[in-house]
C-alpha positions in Angstrom: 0.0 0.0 0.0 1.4 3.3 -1.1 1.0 6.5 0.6 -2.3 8.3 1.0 -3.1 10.7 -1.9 -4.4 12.9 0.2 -2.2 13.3 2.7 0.3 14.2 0.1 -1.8 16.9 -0.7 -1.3 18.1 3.0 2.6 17.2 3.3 5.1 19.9 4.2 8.8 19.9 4.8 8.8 20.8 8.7 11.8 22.8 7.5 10.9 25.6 5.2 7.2 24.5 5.0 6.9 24.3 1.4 5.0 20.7 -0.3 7.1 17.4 -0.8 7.2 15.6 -3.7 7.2 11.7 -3.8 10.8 10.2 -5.4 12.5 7.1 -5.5 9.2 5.0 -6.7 7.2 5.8 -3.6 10.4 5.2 -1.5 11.1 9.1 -0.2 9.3 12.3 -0.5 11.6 15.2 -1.5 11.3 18.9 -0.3 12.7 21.5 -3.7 13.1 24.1 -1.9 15.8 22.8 1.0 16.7 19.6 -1.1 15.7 17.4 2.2 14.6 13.7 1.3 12.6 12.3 4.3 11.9 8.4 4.0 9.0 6.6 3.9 9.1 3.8 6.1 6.3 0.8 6.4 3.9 3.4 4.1 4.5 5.6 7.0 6.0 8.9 6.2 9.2 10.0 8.4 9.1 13.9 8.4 11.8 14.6 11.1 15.1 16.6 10.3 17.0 14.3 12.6 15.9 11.4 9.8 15.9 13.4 6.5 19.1 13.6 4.0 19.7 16.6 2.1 20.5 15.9 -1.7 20.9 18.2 -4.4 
């Protein structure tokens, strides 16, 4: 089971509150404006700094 449409809808990056974007096949949700990638873990989204990775 993939994430919940809707609450992608509702995602933002806790850092610079702007939406996330789904990446990696389902696998991550990345923020554009900071470049944070926060995994998703059992369908469960992981939106903590401590967890995210920042890529370019």
């Amino acid at each position: 089971m993939a994430v919940d449409p809707e609450l992608l809808e509702i995602l933002a990056c806790p850092q610079c509150k702007t939406p996330v974007t789904l990446i990696r096949n389902g696998a991550a949700l990345k923020c554009d404006t900071c470049k944070r990638v926060y995994p998703i873990k059992d369908d469960i989204p992981v939106m903590l700094l401590d967890e995210a990775t920042v890529e370019p």
